[in-house]
KOLDOSE-736487 format. One record per residue (C-alpha): residue in one letter; z, y, x negated. Coordinates in steps of 0.2 Angstrom, whole numbers, padded with zeros to 4 digits, always signed. Example, Ala and Ser with C-alpha at 12.3 -4.5 7.8 and 13.67 -1.06 7.14 Angstrom:
REM residues 2
A+0039-0022-0062/S+0036-0005-0068/
//
This chain:
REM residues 444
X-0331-0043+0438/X-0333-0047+0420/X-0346-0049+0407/X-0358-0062+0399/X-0375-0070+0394/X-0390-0082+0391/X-0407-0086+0397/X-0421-0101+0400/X-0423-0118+0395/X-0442-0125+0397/X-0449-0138+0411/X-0440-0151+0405/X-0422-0153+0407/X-0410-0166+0405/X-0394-0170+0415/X-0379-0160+0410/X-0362-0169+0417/X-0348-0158+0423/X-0347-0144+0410/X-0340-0135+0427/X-0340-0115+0421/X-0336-0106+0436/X-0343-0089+0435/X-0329-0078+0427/X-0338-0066+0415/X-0336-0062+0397/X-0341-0048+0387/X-0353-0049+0374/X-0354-0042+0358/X-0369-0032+0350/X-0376-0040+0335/X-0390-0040+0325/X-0403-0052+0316/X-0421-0049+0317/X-0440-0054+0308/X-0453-0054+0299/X-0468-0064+0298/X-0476-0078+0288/X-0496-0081+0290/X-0506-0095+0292/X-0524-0093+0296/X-0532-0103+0309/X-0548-0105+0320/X-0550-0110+0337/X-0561-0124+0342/X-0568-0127+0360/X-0561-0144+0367/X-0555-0155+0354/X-0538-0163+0360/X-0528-0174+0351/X-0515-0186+0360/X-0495-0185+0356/X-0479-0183+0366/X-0459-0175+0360/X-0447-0168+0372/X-0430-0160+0364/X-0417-0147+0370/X-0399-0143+0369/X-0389-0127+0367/X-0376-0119+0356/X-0371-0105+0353/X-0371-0092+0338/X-0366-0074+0333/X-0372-0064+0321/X-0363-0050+0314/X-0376-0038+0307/X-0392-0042+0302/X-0410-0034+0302/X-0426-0040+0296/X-0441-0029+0291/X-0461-0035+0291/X-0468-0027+0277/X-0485-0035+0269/X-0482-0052+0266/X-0465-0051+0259/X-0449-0050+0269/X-0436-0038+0264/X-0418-0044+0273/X-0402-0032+0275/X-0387-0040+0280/X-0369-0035+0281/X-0353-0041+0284/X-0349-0056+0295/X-0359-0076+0295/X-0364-0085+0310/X-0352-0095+0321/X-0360-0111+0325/X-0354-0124+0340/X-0361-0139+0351/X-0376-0146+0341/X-0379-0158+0351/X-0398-0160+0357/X-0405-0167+0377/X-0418-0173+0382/X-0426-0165+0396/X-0423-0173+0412/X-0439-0164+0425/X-0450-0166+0412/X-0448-0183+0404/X-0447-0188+0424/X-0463-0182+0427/X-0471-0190+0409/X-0465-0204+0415/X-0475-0204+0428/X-0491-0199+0419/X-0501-0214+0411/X-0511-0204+0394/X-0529-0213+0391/X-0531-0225+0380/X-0543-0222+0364/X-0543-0204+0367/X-0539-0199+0350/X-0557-0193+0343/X-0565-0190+0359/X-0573-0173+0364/X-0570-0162+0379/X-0579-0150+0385/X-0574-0135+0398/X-0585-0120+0403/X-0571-0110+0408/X-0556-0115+0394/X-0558-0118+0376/X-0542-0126+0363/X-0536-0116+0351/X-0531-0123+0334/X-0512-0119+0329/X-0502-0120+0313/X-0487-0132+0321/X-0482-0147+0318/X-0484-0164+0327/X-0474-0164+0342/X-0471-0144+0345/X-0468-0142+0364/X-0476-0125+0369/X-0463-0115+0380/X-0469-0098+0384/X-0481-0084+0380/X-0483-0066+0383/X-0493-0050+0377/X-0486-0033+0374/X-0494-0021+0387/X-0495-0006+0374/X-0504-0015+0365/X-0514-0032+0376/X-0521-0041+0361/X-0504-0042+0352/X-0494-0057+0358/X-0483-0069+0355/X-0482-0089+0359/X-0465-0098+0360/X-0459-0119+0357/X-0447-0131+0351/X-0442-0131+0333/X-0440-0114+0329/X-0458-0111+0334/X-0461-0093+0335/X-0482-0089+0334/X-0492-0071+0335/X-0509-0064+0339/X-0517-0049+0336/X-0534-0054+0344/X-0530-0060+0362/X-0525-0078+0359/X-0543-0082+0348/X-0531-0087+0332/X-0511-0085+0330/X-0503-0086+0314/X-0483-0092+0312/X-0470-0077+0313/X-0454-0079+0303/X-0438-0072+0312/X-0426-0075+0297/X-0419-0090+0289/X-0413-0100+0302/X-0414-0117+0295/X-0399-0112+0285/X-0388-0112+0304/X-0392-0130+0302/X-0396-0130+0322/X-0413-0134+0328/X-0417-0120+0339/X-0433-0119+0354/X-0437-0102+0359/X-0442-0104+0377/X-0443-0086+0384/X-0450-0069+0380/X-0452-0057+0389/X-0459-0038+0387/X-0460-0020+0395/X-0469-0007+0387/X-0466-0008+0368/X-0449-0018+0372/X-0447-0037+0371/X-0433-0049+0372/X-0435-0067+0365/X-0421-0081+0369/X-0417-0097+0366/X-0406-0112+0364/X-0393-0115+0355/X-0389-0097+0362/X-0400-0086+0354/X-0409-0068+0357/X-0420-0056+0350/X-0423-0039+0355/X-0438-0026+0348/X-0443-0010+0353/X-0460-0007+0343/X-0471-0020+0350/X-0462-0033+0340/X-0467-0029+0324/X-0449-0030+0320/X-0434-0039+0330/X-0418-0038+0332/X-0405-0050+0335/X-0391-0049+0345/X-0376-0063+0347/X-0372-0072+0366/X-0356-0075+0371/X-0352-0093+0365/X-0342-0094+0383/X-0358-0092+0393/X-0360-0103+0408/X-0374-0114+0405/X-0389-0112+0392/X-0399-0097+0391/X-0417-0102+0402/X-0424-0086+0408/X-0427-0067+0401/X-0434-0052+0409/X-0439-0037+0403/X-0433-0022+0416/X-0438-0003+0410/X-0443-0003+0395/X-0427+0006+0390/X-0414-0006+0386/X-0416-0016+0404/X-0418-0034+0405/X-0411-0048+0416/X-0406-0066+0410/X-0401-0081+0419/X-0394-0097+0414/X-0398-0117+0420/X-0382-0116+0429/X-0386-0099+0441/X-0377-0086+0429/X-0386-0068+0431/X-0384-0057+0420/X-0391-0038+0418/X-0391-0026+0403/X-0396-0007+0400/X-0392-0005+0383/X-0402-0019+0375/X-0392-0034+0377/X-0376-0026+0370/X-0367-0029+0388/X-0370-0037+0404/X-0367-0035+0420/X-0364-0053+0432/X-0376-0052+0446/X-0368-0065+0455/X-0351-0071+0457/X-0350-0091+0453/X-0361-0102+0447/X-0371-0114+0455/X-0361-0129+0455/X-0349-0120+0461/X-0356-0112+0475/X-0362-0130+0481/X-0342-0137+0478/X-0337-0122+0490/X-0352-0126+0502/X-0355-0146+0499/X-0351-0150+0518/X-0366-0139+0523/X-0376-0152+0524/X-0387-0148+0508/X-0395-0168+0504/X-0388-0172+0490/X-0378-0158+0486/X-0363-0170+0482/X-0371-0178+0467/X-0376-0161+0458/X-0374-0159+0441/X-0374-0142+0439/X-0389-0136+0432/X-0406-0129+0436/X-0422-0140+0428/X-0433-0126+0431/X-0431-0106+0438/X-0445-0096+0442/X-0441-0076+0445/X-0452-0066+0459/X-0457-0047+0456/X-0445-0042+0465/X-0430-0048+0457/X-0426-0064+0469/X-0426-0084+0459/X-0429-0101+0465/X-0419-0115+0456/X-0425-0133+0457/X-0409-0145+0454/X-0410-0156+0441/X-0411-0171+0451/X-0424-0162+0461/X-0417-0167+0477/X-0413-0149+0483/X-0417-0132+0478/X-0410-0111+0478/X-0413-0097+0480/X-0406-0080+0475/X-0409-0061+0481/X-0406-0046+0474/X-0390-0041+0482/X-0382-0056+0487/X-0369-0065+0477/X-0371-0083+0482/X-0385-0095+0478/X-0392-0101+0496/X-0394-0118+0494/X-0410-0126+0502/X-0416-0144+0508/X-0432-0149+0501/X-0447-0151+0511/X-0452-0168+0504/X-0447-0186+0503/X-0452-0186+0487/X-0441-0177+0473/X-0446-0156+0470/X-0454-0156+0450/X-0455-0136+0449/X-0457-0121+0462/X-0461-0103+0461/X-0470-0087+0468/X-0486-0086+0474/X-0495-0068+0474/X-0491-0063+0492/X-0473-0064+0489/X-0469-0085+0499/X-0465-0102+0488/X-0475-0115+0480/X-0465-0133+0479/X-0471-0146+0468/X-0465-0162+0472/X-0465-0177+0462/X-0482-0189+0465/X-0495-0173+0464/X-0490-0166+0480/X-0492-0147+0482/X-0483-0136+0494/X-0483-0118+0500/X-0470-0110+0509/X-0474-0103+0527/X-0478-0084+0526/X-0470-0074+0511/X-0451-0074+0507/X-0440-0087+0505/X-0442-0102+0518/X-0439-0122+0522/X-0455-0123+0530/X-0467-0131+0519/X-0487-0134+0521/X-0496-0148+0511/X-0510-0144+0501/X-0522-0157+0498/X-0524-0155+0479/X-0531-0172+0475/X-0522-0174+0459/X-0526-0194+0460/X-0508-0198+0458/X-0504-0190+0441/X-0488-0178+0442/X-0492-0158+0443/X-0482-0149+0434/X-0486-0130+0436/X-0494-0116+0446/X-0502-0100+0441/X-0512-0087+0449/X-0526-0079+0441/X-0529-0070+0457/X-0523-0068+0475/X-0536-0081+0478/X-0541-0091+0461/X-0526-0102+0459/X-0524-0116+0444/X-0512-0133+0444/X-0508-0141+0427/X-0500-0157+0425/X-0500-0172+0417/X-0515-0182+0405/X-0523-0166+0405/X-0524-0164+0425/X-0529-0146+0426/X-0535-0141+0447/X-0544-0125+0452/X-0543-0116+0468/X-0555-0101+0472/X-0548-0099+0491/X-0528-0099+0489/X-0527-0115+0488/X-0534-0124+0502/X-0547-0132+0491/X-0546-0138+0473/X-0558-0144+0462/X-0555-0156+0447/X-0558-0148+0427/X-0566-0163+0425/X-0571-0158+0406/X-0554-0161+0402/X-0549-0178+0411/X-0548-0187+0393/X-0535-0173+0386/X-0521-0184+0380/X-0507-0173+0383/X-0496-0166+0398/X-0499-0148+0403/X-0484-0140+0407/X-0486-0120+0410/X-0500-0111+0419/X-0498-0092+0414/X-0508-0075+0416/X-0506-0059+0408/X-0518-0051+0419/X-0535-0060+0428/X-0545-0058+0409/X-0529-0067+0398/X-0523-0084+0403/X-0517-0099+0395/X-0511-0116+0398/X-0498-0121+0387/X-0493-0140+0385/X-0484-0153+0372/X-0489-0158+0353/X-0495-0140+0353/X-0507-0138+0366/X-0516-0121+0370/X-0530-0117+0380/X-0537-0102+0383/X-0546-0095+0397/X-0564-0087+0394/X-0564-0073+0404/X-0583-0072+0410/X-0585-0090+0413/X-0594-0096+0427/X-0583-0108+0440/
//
């Protein structure tokens, strides 16, 4: 079995036609290219929300030969040797699972000056520009007020003060790669991060990301890089691709290990007579994957008409009907170890008992026909849906019952990522550079 790498691409998608990679894997070479960071002050204001829309995408990939950035008081001190960058497919997509569900979502009109009010979230003001996408978020656990906040167009953001204010963070020049990169996963253990994105790209650090690395991807990697996890904390980290790669490091992304032995499109060309519902018109890639504790995905196709699954220790993907009529928008992990399934409309599913299942219960949401697009868990029992036109649903009992944040029905914008560091740090992430934050202490 050979080597490879790459990671995740954000809740929107779009459909890439054949590009059938079978899951040979290639090597990758180490390489370096890291930061520093440029700061803008901002405030954060409770509840003001502005209204815009942008969706972009698209991979290629780079490699760097040696190059390694240092933060030091607001200047930036770059060492660099030897070999440039090798740039390929420029092209850019629009999402597919995302622009789907937009679709769907009508914003309010005259919402542009409007207030909002929430007890339990306030908006935080960001230095980005119109139109950022806000992909993903995480805080280093040595150090829980010190994170980072990822996007579209090379939008890399920090925090020293738990999410109150974030000030951009320069990772080098990459405007002069002519590519427009999103950074749409991070990922830390201990002191130890790993940022990717697309066009193939990756950062590693091991001082609470007070300086990063970056390390070149195989330009031969199946699919675009969509997903990273940080292991051990010493050099272990697992990535995933939008077309089912798996791959695992222990030496901080300078090789990797395949986890499975073909990629998704071609384990449902092997298996299409299975009767899988619509596994004959796949495209091979994922629109969204969600990763468990315990090592095991769920991919949702990109037509959303099926979905897969993948445990540690097997070496296919077990493709899976959906449990709806309507198409599957996203689907995850809830505490207790079963599936959530979203599927397009508002309709909100949990899987029966924990595991992996095709038995699928209806939760009555109430999401008055505007799309959900997420799920996260503050607790076993407080539960929060985001979706589109500011749609954001509470539950305080699993899920059973959920209760409209009425305070932000005017929010012109579509939230795409409910996430928690820990039941005191959350956030809601969403397009044109929304950010809300949840006050810890508020009352329900």
């Amino acid at each position: 079995m050979t080597e490879y790498t790459q990671s995740y691409e954000a809740k929107s998608s779009h459909i890439l036609a054949g590009n059938r990679k079978h899951a040979n894997m290639a090597k990758a070479l180490p390489n370096t290219m890291a930061s520093a960071s440029t700061r803008v002050s901002n405030t954060s204001t409770r509840a003001r929300f502005v209204r815009r829309s942008e969706f972009e995408g698209k991979t290629c990939p780079a490699v760097v030969s040696k190059t390694s950035v240092h933060k030091r008081a607001g200047s930036l001190q770059a060492v660099c040797s030897s070999e440039a960058f090798s740039n390929s497919r420029r092209d850019l997509l629009l999402s597919s699972a995302g622009v789907a569900a937009a679709s769907q979502i009508a914003l309010p009109q005259g919402a542009f000056a409007e207030e909002f009010f929430s007890s339990q979230w306030e908006k935080v003001d960001l230095p980005v520009e119109e139109g950022v996408i806000l992909l993903d978020i995480a805080f280093v656990p040595d150090d829980p007020l010190h994170g980072f906040l990822l996007g579209t167009r090379q939008t890399v953001l920090e925090t020293k003060d738990g999410g109150k204010t974030w000030e951009n963070f320069y990772l080098g020049s990459l405007e002069e790669e002519g590519l427009n990169y999103r950074f749409n996963s991070i990922s830390f253990n201990g002191n130890e991060g790993f940022i990717i994105g697309k066009p193939a790209i990756l950062y590693h650090t091991t001082d609470g990301g007070a300086n990063w690395e970056r390390v070149p991807l195989s330009a031969r990697l199946p699919g675009d890089p969509q997903l990273i996890t940080a292991i051990d904390g010493k050099g272990g980290a697992e990535l995933i691709t939008n077309q089912g790669a798996i791959y695992a490091t222990s030496n901080a992304a300078r090789t990797w290990k395949a986890a499975v032995e073909e990629t998704v499109d071609a384990t449902l060309n092997r298996t299409v007579s299975s009767g899988i519902s619509g596994a004959s018109y796949y495209t091979g890639s994922f629109a969204t994957v969600n990763r468990a504790d315990d090592g095991s995905y769920v991919g949702v196709s990109t037509r959303g008409n099926f979905y897969m699954t993948w445990e540690p220790g097997q070496t296919f993907w077990q493709p899976h009907n959906r449990a709806s009529s309507r198409r599957i928008q996203n689907m995850g992990w809830r505490n207790d170890g079963g599936l959530w399934l979203i599927a397009r409309g508002g309709e909100l599913y949990f899987g029966e008992g924990d595991g992996v299942s095709e038995d699928f219960e209806q939760q009555r949401i109430g999401a008055r026909g505007f799309g959900i697009l997420d799920v996260g868990f503050r607790t076993d029992n407080e539960v929060w849906a985001s979706g589109g036109s500011g749609s954001l649903l509470k539950s305080v009992d699993g899920g059973k019952k959920w209760k409209r944040e009425k305070g932000l029905d005017g929010l012109a914008g579509n939230l795409y990522t409910v996430k928690f560091a820990d039941k005191n740090t959350g956030f809601v992430l969403g397009n044109d550079g929304i950010l809300l934050r949840y006050l810890p202490g508020s009352s329900a």
